[in-house]
C-alpha positions in Angstrom: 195.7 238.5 182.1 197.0 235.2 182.3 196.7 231.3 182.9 199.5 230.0 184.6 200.3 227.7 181.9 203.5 227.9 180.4 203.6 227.9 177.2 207.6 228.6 175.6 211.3 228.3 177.7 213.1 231.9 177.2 216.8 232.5 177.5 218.2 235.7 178.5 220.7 237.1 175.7 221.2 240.0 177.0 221.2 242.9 179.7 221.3 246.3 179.5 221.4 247.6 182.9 220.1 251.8 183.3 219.5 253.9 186.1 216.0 252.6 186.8 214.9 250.1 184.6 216.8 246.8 182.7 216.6 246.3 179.6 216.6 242.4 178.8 217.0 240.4 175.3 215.2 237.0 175.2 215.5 234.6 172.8 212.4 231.8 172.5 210.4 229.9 170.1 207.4 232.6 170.1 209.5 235.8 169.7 208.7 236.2 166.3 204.8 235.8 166.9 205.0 238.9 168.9 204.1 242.1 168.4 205.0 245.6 169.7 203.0 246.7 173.1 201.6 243.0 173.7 202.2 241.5 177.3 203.7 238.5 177.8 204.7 236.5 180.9 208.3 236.3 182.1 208.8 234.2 184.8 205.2 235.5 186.4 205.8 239.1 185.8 203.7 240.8 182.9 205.9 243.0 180.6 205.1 244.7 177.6 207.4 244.0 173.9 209.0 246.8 173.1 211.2 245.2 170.2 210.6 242.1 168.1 214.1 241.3 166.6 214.9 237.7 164.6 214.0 235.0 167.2 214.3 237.5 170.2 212.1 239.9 171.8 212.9 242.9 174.1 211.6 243.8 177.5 212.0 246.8 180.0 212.1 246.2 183.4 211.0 249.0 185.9 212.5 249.8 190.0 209.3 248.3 191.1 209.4 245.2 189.1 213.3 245.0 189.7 212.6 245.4 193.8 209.6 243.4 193.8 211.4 240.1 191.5 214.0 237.6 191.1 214.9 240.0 188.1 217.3 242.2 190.2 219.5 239.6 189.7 218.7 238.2 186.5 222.3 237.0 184.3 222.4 236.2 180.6 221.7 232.5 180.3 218.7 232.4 182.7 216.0 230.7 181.3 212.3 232.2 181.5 209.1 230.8 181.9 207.2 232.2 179.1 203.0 233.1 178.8 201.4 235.1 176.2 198.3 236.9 177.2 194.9 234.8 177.6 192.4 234.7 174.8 188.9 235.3 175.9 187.8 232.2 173.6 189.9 230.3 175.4 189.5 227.3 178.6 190.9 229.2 181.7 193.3 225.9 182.4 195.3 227.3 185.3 193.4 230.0 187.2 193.0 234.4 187.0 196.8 234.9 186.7 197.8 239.2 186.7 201.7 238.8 186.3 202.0 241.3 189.0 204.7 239.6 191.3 203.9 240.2 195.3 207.0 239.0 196.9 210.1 236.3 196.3 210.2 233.2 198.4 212.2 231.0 199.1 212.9 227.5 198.0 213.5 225.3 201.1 213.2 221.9 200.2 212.8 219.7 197.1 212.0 215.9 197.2 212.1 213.6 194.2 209.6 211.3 194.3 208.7 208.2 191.7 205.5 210.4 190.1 206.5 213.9 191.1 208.7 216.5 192.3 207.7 217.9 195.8 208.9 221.7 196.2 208.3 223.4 199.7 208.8 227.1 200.0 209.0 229.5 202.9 206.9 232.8 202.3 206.6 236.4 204.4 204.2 235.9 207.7 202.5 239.1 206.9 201.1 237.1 203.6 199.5 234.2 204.9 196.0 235.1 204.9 196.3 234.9 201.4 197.7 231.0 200.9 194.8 228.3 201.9 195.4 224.5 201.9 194.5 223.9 198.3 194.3 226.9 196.8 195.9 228.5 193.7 199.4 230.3 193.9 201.5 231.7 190.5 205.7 230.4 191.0 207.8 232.1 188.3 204.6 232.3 186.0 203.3 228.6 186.8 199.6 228.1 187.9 200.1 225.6 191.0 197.9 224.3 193.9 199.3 224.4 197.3 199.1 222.4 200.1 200.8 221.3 203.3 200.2 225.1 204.0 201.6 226.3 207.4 202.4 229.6 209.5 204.9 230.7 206.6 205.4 227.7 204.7 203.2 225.6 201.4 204.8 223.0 199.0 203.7 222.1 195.7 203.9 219.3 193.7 205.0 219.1 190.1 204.4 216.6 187.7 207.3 215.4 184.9 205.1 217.4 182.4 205.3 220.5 184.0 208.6 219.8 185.2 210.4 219.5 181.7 208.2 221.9 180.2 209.2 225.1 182.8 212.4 226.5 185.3 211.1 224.1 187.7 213.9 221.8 186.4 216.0 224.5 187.2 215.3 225.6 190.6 217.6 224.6 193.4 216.9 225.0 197.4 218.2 228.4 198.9 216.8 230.3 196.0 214.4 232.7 195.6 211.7 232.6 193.3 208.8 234.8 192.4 205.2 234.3 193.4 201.9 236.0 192.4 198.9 235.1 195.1 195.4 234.5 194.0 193.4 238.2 193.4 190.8 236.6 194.2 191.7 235.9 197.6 193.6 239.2 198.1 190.0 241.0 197.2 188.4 238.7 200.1 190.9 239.5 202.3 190.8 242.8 201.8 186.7 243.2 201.8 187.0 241.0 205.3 189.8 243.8 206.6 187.6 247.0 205.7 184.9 245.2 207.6 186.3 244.3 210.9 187.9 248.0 211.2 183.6 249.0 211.0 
């Protein structure tokens, strides 16, 4: 379970590509505070450490996370959002965040503006009962309101903080990126579904 607030940049040292599953090396400021079988957020998506080596960490990746994700075409260099796991003593400063990714979208527009960065992003029809005006949406990891919300389209808005903090600084239009919608509106949705089949 996470936040949605970054907490550490990552950069990909290396790949190990097998059969079904990739095997990446990331380097980052919190590696060595890791431990074996703890979850951490990569980019939105919750993997588990399966080796803690000097200043790296390892990661596998599985078909489903690989079809699912940006990660099917990850490249060493790529730099990572990074989350550790929430602390139950903790504030809950983003919102309910599972790191399970639901679909890439696509970045179709970004607008510099004198406060902010405005990034608008084109998303599958078949999703959009679960993105309201306002609501809370999970890009590469980041917890982020959404507004301007249409028949397959949202933007977001990012401050400098967040902006120099995360990949956001990174991102560039034509891309894909990943995105995790709020559970608590894919419970709803699906409570409403079961009821109107009744």
């Amino acid at each position: 379970m996470f936040t949605g607030i970054i907490e550490s940049l990552g950069i990909v040292k290396k790949i190990t590509k097998k059969t079904n599953s990739i095997l990446l090396n990331v380097e980052s400021d919190i590696s060595n505070d890791l431990k074996v079988n703890q979850s951490l957020s990569h980019n939105g998506v919750c993997l588990t450490i399966i080796n803690v080596i000097k200043n790296s960490h390892e990661v596998i990746l599985v078909d489903e996370t690989i079809k699912k994700s940006i990660f099917k075409s990850i490249s060493i260099g790529d730099i990572i959002n990074l989350e550790r796991s929430l602390l139950i003593n903790s504030r809950l400063d983003g919102h309910i965040v599972q790191g399970h990714v639901d679909e890439m979208i696509n970045c179709i527009e970004i607008l510099e503006n004198k406060d902010d960065w405005v990034f608008t992003f084109q998303f599958s029809k078949e999703n959009k009962k679960l993105i309201v005006e306002k609501g809370s949406v999970t890009i590469n990891g980041v917890s982020l309101t959404c507004y301007n919300v249409r028949e397959n389209q949202f933007s977001v808005s990012i401050i400098p903080h967040t902006f120099k903090k995360t990949n956001f600084q990174l991102m560039n239009m034509g891309y894909n990126y990943n995105i995790e919608y709020d559970i608590l509106g894919k419970y709803i949705n699906k409570l409403i579904s079961k009821d109107s089949i009744k």
